[in-house]
N, C-alpha and C positions, 0 to 999 in steps of 0.2 A: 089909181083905181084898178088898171090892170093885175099888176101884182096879186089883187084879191083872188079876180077870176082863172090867173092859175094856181095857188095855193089852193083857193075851195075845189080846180078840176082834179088837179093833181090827189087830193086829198078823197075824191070818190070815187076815183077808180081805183084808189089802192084798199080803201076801205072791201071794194067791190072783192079784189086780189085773197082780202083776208079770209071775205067769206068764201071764197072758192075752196079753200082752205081747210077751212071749220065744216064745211059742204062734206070736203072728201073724207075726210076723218070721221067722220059720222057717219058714212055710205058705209063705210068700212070697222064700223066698232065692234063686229060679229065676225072678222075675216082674220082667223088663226096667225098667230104670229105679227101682225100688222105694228108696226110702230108709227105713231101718233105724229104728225107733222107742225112744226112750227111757224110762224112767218115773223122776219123781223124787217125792220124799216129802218130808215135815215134819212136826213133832210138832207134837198138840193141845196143847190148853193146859197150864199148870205149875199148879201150887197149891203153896202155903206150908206147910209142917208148922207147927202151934201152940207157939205159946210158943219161937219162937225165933228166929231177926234176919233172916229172909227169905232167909237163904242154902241152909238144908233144904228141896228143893223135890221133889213128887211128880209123877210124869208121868201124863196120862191117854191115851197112847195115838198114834197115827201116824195121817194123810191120805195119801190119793196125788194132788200139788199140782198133775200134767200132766203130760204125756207133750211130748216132745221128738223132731223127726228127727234123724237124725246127715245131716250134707248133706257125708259123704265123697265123693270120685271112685267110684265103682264100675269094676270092668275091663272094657277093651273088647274084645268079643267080633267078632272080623271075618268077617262073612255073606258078603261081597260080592252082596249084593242089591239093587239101584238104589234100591228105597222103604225100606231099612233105615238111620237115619241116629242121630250119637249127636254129646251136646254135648261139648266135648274143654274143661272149666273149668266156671263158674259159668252158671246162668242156665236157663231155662224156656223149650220152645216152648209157645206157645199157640193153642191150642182153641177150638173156639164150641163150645156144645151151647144146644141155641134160643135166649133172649138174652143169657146169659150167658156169660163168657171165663171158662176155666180152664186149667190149665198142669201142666206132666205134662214129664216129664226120658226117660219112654218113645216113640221112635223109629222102632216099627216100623206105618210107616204102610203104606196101602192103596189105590187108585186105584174109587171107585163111580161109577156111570151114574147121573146123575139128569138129567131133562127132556131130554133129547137134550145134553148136555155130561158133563165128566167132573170130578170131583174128588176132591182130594186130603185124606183123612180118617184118622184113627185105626184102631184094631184096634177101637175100641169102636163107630163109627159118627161121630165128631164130628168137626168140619171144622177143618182145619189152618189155619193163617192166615200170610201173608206178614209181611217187616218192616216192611209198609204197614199192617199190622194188618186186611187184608181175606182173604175165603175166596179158597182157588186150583183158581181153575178151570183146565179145557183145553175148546177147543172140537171136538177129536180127542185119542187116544190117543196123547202123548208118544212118539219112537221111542229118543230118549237124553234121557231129562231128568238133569239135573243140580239136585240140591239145597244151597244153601250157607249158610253163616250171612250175616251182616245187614254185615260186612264184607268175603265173602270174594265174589272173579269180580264181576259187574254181571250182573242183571236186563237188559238190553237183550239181553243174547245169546240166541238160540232156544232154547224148552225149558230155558231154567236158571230157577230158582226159590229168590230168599233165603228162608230161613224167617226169622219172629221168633223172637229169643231175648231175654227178657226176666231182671231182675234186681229186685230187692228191695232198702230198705236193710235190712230186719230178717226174710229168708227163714223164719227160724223161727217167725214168727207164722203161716205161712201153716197154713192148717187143712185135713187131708185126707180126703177128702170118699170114698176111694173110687176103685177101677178104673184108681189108679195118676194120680187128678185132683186139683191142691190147689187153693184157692180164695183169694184175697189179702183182705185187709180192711183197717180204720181201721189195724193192729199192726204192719202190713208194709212200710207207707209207700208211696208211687207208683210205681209198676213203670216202668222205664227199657229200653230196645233196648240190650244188652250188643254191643260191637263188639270183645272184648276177647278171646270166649269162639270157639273155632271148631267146626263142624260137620263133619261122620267120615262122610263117604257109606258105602253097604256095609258100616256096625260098628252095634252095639247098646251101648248102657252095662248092665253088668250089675249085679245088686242089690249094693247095699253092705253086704245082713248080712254078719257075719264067724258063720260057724257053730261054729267053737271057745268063740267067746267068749258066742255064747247058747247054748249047754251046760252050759258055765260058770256063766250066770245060772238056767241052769234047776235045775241041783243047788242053788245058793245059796238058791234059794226054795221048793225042796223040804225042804231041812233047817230055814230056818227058819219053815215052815206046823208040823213038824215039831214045832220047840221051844218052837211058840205054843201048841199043842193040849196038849203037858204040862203048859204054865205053868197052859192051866184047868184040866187034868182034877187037880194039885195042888192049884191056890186051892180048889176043889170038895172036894176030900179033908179039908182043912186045915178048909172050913167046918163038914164032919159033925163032924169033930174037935171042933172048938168047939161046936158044936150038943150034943153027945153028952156034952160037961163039963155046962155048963148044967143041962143035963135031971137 
């Protein structure tokens, strides 16, 4: 009878896990560039029922094994606003934030005054970086800049400006940090300059949740938090039951 009461606990708090999940993804279905998060699971371990050929086996219960982005297109939203820019395929601009490089698929950049120059930063503060992988600066106020990806126009023309757009071979590994910033590591492999991918001046990429379909997950984890809590409040019943023979 134990077995049950960790199977059904195990089983409601991952349910609980999922909707944390479907929670944030939904907090965020209006937050530029946002990719949609996954959760998947796998059971604990089996054990063998006694006295019989290994093939009766008991479960003790479910993990939540990671979470996953979905790295869909999201729809392009057209601003027409010169520092609004969005990537049209695969790939990441990148960021500094003090020494570190992070990469964000959100577009809607900003123009700050810092030391008598001007540069070109995120909505959070963090500086944008060219396809030379360096900050861009102005030494005045652009009158038409042009922003393009790392194949499109040439950097030689006045006020034009390639951004980097970078790619992954295993984009999934990438771990997200926040504020719409994922961070790359040993899982993701060596980030490359996509020439493949183009840049949407005046468009933003919008979130990739699909909001039917986490509704959808939300009720699925509402019924079964649902029919984890009966499974104990039964195993529970069943024990007095058995307590109450004994006795």
């Amino acid at each position: 009878m134990i077995n049950a009461f960790f199977s059904a606990t195990t089983a409601a708090a991952r349910y609980q896990d999922g909707l944390d999940v479907v929670a944030n993804n939904i907090a965020n279905s209006s937050t530029t560039g946002y990719k949609a998060i996954e959760a998947s699971f796998a059971d604990l371990k089996y054990t063998s029922l006694p006295a019989t050929d290994g093939r009766a086996q008991i479960g003790s219960g479910v993990r939540m094994s990671g979470t996953m982005p979905v790295l869909t297109q999201g729809a392009m939203e057209q601003t027409d606003r010169t520092l609004d820019v969005a990537i049209q395929g695969d790939g990441y601009f990148c960021v500094k934030s003090g020494d570190e490089t992070y990469y964000t698929r959100a577009g809607d950049f900003q123009i700050a005054s810092e030391s008598g120059k001007y540069c070109l930063v995120t909505s959070n503060g963090d500086y944008v970086l060219d396809a030379s992988m360096k900050q861009i600066t102005f030494d005045e106020l652009p009158s038409e800049l042009v922003l393009t990806g790392p194949s499109q126009g040439t950097a030689q023309e006045e006020d034009t400006v390639q951004l980097a757009v970078v790619t992954f071979p295993n984009p999934y590994a990438l771990k997200n940090i926040g504020g719409g910033l994922f961070e790359a590591g040993d899982l993701t492999g060596k980030g490359e300059i996509n020439v493949e991918s183009a840049v949407r001046q005046g468009c933003l990429e919008r979130s990739s949740v699909d909001i039917i379909n986490e509704m959808t997950k939300m009720m699925e984890a509402q019924k079964g938090f649902q029919f984890s809590s009966k499974v104990i409040q039964t195993a529970d019943e069943l024990e007095n039951l058995a307590n109450s023979l004994r006795g």
